[in-house]
C-alpha positions in Angstrom: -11.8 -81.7 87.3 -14.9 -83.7 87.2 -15.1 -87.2 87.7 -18.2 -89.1 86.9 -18.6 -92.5 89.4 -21.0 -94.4 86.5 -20.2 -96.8 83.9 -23.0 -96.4 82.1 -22.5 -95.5 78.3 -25.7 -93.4 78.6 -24.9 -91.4 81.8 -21.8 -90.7 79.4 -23.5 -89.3 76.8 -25.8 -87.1 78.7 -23.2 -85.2 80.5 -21.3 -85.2 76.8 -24.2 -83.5 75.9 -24.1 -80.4 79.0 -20.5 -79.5 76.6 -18.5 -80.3 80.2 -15.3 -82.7 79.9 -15.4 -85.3 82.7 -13.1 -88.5 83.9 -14.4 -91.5 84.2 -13.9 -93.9 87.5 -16.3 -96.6 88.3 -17.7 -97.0 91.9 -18.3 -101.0 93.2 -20.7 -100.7 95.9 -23.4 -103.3 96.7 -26.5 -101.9 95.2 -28.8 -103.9 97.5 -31.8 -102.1 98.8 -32.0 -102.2 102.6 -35.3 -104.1 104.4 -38.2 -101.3 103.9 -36.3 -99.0 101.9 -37.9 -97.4 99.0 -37.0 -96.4 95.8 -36.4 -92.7 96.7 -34.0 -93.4 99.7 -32.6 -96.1 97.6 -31.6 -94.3 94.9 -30.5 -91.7 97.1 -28.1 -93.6 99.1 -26.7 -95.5 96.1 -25.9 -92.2 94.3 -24.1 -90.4 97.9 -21.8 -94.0 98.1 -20.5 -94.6 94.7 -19.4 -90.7 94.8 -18.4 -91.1 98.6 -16.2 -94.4 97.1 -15.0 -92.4 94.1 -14.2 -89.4 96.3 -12.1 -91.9 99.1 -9.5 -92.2 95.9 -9.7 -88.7 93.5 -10.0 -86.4 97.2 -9.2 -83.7 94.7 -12.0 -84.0 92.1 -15.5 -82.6 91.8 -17.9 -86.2 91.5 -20.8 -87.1 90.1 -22.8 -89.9 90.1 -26.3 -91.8 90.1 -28.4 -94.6 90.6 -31.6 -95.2 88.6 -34.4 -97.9 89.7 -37.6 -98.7 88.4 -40.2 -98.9 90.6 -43.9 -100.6 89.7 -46.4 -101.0 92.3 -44.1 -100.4 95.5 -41.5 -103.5 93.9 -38.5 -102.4 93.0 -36.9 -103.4 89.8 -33.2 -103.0 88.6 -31.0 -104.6 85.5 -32.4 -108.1 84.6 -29.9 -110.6 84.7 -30.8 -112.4 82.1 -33.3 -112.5 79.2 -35.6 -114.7 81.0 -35.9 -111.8 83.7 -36.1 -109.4 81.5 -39.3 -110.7 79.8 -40.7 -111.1 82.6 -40.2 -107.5 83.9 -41.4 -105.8 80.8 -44.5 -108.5 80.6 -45.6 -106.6 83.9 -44.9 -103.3 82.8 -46.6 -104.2 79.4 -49.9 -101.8 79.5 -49.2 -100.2 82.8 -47.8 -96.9 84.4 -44.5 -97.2 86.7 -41.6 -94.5 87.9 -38.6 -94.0 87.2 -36.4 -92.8 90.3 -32.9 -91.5 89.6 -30.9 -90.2 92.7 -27.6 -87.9 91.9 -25.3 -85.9 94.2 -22.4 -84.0 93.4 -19.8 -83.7 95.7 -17.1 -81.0 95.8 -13.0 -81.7 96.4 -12.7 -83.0 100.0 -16.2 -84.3 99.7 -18.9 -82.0 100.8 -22.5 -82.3 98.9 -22.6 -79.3 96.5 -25.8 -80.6 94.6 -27.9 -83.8 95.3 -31.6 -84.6 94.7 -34.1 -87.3 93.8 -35.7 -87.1 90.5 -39.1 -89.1 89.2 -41.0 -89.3 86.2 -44.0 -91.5 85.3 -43.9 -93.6 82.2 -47.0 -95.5 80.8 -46.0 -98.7 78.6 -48.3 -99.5 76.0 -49.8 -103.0 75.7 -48.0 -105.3 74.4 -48.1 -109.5 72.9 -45.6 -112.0 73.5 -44.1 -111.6 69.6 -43.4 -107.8 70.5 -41.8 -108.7 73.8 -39.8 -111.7 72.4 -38.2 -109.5 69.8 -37.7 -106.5 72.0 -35.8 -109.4 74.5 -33.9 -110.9 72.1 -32.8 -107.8 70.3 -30.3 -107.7 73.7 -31.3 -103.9 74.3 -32.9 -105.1 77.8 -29.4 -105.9 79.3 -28.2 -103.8 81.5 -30.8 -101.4 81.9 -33.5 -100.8 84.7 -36.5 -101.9 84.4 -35.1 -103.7 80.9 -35.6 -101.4 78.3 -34.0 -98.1 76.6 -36.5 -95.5 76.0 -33.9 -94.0 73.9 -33.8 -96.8 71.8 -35.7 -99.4 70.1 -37.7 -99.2 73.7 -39.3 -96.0 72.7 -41.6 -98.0 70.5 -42.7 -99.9 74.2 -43.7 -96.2 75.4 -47.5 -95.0 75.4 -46.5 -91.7 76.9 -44.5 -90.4 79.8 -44.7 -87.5 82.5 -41.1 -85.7 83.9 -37.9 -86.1 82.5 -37.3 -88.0 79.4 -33.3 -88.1 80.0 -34.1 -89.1 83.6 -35.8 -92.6 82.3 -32.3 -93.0 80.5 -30.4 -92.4 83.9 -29.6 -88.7 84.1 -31.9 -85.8 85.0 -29.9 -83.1 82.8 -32.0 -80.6 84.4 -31.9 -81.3 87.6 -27.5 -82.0 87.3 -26.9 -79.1 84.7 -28.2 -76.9 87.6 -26.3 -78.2 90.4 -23.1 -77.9 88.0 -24.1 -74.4 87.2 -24.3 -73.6 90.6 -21.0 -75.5 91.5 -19.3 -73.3 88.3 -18.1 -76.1 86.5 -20.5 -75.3 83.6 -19.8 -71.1 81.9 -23.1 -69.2 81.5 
């Protein structure tokens, strides 16, 4: 069985979307970034202990899970706690180019890595004014999400272009985790 360690309704729908059936079962691990570390590692590490933590309960399972950042000139940015923050995070993404880093691993029953790597596209936000901003905010589409928008969402219309993964930007790399799933045979074909 698989287990994925992510709340996240979109994680959910992505690996819906590979055809494999999955459990749910959240991870709580702090999320803070460590002095000097960079998105990469960050994401990295994040993704290896909410499956470690997951594992430490289902030691029979196969797990998956993830952690997705946004990172705009070397500052890392995660969910917005409020609205407030969130208008100020897209405000300086407004017009600009920043990555996306996502970090998975999947980890195999006992807990051995059977498929793990770092994944990170570029995405160019278009300009934007305080109206478009405002209603984007207040629309509530910002909570909860890195960098504080949904590119698969009303967000897309915040997008100028983007290079790499679209589903990575919504916090899955399907490439990247349908091969290690392959590889692991817990996907036929």
């Amino acid at each position: 069985m698989l287990v994925l360690a992510s709340a996240s309704p979109r994680r959910h729908a992505l690996l819906r979307w590979l055809g494999v059936e999955f459990a749910v079962d959240v991870a709580d691990v702090d999320e803070s970034a460590r002095p000097g570390e960079e998105a990469a590692a960050l994401v990295t590490r994040l993704a290896r202990d909410k499956a470690q933590a997951v594992a430490a309960r289902r030691p029979t399972a196969w797990i998956l899970a993830a952690d997705t950042l946004v990172e705009l000139d070397g500052e890392l940015l995660g969910k917005p706690a409020d609205a407030g923050e969130a208008a100020v995070m897209l405000g300086r993404l407004a017009g600009r180019e920043h990555r996306v880093f996502t970090g998975f691993v999947l980890l195999a029953p006992g807990g051995s890595v059977r498929g793990e790597g770092t994944v990170v596209t570029r995405v160019r936000f278009r300009g934007l004014d305080d109206a478009a901003l405002d209603a984007y905010v207040a629309s509530g589409e910002p909570d909860g999400k890195a960098g504080g928008y949904a590119i698969q969402g009303a967000g897309a219309a915040l997008i100028a272009g983007i290079d790499g993964s679209f589903t990575n930007v919504i916090g899955l790399p399907l490439d990247e985790v349908e091969h290690a799933l392959r590889e692991a045979g817990l996907l036929a074909g």
